[in-house]
C-alpha beads as a LAMMPS data file, in Angstrom:
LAMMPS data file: protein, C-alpha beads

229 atoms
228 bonds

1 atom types
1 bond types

-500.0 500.0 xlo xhi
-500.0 500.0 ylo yhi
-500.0 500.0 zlo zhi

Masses

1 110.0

Atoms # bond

1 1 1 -438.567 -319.507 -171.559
2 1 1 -439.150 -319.105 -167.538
3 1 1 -442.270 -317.240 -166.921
4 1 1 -443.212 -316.008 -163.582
5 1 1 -446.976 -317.031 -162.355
6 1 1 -448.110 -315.085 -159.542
7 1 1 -447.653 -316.132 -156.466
8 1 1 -449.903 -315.356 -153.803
9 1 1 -449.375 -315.119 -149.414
10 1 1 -452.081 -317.949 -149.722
11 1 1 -450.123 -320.057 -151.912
12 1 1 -447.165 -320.001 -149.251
13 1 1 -449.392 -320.550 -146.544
14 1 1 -450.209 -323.952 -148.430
15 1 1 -447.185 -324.741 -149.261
16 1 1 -446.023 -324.466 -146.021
17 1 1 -448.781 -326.061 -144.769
18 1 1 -447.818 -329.193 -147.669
19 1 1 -444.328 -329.256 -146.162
20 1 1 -445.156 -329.459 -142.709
21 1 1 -447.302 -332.610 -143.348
22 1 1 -446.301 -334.552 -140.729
23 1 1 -445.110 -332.130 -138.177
24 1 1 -445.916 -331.902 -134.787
25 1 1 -447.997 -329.008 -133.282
26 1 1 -444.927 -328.135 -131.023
27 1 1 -444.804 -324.737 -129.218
28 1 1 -445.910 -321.271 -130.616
29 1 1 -443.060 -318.406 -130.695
30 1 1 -442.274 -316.850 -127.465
31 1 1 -442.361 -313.179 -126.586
32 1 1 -439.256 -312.559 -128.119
33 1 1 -438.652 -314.385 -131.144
34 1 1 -442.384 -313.055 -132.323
35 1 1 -441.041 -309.634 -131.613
36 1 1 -437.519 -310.416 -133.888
37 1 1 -439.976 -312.190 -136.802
38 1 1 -442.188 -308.416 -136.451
39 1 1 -438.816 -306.485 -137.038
40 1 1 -437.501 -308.726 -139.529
41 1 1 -440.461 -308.703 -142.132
42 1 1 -440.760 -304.423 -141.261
43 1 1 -436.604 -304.212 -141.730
44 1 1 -436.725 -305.832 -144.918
45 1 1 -435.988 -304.545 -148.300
46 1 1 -439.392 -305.522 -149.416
47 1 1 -440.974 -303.400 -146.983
48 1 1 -438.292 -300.695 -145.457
49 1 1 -441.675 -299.455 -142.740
50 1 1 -439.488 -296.973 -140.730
51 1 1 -441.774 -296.545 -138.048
52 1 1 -442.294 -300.637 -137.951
53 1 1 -438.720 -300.416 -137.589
54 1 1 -438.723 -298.420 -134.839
55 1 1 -441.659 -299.792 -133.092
56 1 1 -440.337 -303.417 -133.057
57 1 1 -436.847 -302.976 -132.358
58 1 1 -438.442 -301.403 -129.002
59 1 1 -440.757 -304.562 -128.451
60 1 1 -438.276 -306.885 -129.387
61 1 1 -436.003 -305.187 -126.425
62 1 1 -438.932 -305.228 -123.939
63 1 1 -439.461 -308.516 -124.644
64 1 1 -435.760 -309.539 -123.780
65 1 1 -433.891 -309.933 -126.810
66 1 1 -430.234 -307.955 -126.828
67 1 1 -429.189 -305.339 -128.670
68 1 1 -426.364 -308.324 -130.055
69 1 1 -429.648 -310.187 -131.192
70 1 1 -431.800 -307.299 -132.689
71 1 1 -428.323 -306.179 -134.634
72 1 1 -428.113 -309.865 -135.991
73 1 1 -431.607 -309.785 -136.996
74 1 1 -431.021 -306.788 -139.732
75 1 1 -427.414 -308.214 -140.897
76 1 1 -429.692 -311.619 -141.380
77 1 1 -432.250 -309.952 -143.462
78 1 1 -430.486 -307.831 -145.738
79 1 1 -429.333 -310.692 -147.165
80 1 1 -432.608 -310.531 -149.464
81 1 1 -430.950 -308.621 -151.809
82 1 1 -429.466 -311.705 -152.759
83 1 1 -432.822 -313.015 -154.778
84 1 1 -431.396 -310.330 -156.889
85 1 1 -428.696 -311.842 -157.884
86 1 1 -430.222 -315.390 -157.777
87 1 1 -433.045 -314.541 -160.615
88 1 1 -431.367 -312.174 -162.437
89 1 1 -428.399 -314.350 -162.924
90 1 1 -429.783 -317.380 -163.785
91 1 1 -432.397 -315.476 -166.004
92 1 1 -429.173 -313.379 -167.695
93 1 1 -427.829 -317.410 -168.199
94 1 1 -431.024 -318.482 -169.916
95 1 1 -431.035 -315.211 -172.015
96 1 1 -427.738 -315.788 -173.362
97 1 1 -428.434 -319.052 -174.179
98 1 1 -431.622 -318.160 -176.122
99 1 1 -429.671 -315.385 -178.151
100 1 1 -427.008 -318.215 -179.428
101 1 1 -424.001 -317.461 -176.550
102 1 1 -422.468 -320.423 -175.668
103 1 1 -419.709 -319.213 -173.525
104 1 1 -421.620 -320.073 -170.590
105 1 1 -421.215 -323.643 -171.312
106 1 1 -418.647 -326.052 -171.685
107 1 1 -416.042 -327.245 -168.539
108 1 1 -414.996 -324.732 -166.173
109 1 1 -411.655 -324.032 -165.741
110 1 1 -409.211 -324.702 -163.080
111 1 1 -409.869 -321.727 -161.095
112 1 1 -413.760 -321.971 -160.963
113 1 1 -413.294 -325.735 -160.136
114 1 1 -411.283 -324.697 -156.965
115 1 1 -413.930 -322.268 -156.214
116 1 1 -416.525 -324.637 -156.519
117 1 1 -415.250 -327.415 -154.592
118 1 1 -413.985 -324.306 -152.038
119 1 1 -417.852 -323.081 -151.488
120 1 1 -420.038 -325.904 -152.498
121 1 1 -417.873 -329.170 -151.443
122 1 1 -419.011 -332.213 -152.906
123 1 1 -422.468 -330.215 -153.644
124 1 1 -424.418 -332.431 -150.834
125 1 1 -426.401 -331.144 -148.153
126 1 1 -427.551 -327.481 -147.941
127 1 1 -426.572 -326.443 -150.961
128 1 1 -428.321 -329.582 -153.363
129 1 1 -431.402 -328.340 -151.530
130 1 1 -430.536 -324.815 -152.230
131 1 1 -429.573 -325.702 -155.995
132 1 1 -432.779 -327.110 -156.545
133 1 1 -434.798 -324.589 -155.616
134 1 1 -433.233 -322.395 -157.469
135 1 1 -431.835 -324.616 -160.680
136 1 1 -429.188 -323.245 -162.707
137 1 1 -428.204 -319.888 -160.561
138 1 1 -424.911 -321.499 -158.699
139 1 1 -423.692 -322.359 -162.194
140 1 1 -424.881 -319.446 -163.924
141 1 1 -423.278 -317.215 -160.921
142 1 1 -419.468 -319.457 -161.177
143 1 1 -419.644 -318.752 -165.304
144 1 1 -420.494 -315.337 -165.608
145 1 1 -418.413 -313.975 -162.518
146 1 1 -416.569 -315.746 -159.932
147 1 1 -415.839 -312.846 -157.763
148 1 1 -419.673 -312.424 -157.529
149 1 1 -419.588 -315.986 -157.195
150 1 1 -417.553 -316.671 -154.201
151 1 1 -418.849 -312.271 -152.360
152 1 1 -422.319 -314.393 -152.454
153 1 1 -421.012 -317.031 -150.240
154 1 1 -418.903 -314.910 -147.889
155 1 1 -421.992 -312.966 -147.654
156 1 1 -424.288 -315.386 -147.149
157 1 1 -422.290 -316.825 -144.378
158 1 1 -421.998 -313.729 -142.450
159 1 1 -425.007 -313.903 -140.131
160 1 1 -424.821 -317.673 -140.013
161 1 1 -421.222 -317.497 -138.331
162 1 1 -422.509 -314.369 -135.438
163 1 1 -424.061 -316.703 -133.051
164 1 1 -426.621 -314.029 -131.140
165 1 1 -429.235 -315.656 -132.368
166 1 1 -430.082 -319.674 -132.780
167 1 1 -430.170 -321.199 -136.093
168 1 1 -434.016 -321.922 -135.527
169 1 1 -434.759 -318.115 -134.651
170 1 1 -432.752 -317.821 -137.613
171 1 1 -434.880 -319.677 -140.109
172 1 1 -438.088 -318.005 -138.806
173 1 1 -436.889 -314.748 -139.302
174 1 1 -435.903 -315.721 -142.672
175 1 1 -438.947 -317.639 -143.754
176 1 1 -441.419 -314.902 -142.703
177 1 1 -438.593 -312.192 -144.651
178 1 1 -439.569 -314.356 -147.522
179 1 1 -443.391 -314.493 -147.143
180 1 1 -443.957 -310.980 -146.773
181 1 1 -446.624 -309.681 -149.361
182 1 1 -444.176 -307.348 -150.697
183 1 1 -441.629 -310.320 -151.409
184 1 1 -443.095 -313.687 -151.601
185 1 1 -440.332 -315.554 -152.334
186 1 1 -441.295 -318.945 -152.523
187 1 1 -437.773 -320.737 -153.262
188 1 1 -436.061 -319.138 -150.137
189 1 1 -439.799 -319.493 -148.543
190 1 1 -439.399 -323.890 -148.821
191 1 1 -435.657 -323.799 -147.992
192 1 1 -436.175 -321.842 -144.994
193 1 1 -439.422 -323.930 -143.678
194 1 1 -437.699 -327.519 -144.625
195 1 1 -434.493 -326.390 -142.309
196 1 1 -437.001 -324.938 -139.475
197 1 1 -438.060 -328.484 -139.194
198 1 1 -435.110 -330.381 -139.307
199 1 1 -433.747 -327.599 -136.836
200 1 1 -437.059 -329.112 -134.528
201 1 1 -439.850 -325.815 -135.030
202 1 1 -443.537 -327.617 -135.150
203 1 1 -446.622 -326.560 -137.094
204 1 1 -447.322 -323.582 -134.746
205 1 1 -443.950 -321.623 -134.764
206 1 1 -444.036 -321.668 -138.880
207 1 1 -447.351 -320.818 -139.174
208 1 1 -447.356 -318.231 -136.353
209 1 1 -443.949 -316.847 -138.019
210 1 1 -445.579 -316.808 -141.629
211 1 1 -449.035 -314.805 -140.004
212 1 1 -446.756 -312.266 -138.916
213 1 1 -445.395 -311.753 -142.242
214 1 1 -448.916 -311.534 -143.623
215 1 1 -449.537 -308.160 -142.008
216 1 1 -446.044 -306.669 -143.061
217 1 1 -447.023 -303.279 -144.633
218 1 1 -446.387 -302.505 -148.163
219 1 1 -443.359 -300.644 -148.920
220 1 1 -444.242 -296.888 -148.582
221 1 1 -440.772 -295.479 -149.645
222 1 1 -437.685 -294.016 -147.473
223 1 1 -437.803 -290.656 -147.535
224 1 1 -434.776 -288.685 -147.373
225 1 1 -432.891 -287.341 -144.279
226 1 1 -432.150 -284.156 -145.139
227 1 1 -433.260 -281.605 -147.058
228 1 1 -431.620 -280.845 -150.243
229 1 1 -429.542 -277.853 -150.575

Bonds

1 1 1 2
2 1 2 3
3 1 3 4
4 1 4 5
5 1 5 6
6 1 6 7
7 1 7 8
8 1 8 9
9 1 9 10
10 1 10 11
11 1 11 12
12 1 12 13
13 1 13 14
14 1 14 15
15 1 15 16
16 1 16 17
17 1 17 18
18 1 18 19
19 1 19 20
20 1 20 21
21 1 21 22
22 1 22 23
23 1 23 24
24 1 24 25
25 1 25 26
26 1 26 27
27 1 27 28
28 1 28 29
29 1 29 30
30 1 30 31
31 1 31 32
32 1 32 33
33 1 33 34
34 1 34 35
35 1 35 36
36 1 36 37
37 1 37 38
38 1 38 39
39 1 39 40
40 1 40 41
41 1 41 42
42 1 42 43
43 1 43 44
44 1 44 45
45 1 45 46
46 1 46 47
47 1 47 48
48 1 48 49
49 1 49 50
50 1 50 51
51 1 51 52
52 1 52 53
53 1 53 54
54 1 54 55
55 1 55 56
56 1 56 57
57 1 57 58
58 1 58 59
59 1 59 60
60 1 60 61
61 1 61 62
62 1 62 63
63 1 63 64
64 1 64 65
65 1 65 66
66 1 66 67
67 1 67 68
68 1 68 69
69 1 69 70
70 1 70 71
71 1 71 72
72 1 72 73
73 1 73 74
74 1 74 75
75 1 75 76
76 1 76 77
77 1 77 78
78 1 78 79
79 1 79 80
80 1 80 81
81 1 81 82
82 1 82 83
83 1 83 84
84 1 84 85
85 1 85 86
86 1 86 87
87 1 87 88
88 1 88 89
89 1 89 90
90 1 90 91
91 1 91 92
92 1 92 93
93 1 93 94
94 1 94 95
95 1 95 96
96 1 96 97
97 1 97 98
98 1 98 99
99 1 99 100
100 1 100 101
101 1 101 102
102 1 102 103
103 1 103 104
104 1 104 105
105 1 105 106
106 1 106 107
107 1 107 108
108 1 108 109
109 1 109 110
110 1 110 111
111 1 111 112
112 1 112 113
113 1 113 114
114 1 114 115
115 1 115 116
116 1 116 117
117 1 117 118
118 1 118 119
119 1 119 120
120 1 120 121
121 1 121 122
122 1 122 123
123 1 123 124
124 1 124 125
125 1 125 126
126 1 126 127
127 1 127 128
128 1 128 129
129 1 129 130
130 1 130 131
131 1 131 132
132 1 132 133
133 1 133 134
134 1 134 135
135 1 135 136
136 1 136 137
137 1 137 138
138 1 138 139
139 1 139 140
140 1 140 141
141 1 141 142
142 1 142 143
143 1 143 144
144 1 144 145
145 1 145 146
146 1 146 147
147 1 147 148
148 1 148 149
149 1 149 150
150 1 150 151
151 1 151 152
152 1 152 153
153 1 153 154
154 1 154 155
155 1 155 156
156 1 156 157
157 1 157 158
158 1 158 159
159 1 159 160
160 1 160 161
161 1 161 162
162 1 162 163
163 1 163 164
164 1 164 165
165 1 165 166
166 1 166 167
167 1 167 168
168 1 168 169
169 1 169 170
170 1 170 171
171 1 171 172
172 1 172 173
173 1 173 174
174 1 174 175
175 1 175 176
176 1 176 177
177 1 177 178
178 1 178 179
179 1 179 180
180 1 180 181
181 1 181 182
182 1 182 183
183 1 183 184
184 1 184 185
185 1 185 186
186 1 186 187
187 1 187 188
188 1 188 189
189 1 189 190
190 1 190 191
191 1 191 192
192 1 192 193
193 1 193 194
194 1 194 195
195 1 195 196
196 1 196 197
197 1 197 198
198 1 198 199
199 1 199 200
200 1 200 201
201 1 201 202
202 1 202 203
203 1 203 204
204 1 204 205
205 1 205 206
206 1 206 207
207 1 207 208
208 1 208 209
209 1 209 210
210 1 210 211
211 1 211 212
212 1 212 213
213 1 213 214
214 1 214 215
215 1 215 216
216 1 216 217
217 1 217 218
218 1 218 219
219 1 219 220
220 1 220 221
221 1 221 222
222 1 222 223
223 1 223 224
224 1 224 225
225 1 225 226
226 1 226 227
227 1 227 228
228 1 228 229
């Protein structure tokens, strides 16, 4: 059975700190990326801060970025609703198993094998690194629905194919989405800091990028807007 320890800002800061063994200092975040990171930990789901929203969305234009780049900074981030479906299906997966269902295993069939070889190639690259991080859900995904299956990777590729933004900014903003206190998400949180490095971000840009997710708010609620009839 998977169990869930807590996991702690502190413990990402480490293991941050444990993957970027090796790194050099490099430069901090400029004026503008900083400002992008601030709106992408307020706009995410795990902390929705309205006024946060508001506020850095302002800085982020002050400090140059377009309104092409702040844009591609909320279609990045609402892709966290995607740990969703990455826990819950591979959990579902192991739950089925447990109960005695074994339709989950076995060969896939022709039409899953196209989709697989479609979305995931020859499973090398990216997505090994992805699959180990999170073992089990790109199977578990294929076998209980393949048009979940192949809406997560036309999803996912969305804000990777607007080109606004760098793919470095991009991995900051999504490494300090995924080290917010409200969200900790350590899978996405080592995926996210690996590719920042390859991508060429040192020891101060992560770390800088992962201490403004540290002061993200926690999620207050959305209120409504407009009153009810």
């Amino acid at each position: 059975m998977m169990t869930n320890p807590i996991v702690t800002v502190e413990d990402l800061r480490a293991e941050a700190l444990t993957l970027l063994n090796g790194a050099a200092d490099g430069d901090g975040l400029d004026s503008r990326v900083a400002a992008l990171v601030r709106l992408a930990v307020h706009a995410s789901v795990a902390t929705l801060d309205g006024d946060g929203i508001d506020w850095t969305m302002r800085r982020a234009l002050e400090a140059g970025a377009t309104a092409a780049q702040v844009h591609e900074t909320l279609v990045l981030v609402s892709g966290l609703g995607m740990h969703t479906l990455i826990e819950g299906s591979r959990r579902l997966a192991s739950v089925l198993r447990e109960n005695g269902d074994t339709s989950l295993d076995g060969p896939l069939d022709d039409s899953r094998i196209a989709l697989r070889h479609r979305f995931e190639g020859n499973g090398g690259g990216y997505w090994r690194r992805f699959d180990r991080e999170t073992p089990g859900f790109l199977d578990s995904l294929l076998r209980l629905s393949p048009e979940a299956y192949e809406a997560f990777f036309t999803y996912c590729a969305v804000p990777w194919r607007m080109d606004a933004l760098g793919a470095l900014d991009k991995e900051l903003l999504s490494l300090a989405s995924d080290a917010t206190p409200g969200h900790r998400y350590q899978p996405g949180l080592r995926v996210h800091v690996v590719n920042a490095i390859r991508l060429g971000a040192g020891r101060k840009a992560v770390l800088q990028a992962l201490e403004i997710a540290a002061t993200a708010p926690p999620h207050r609620g959305v209120p409504g807007h407009r009153k009810p009839a």
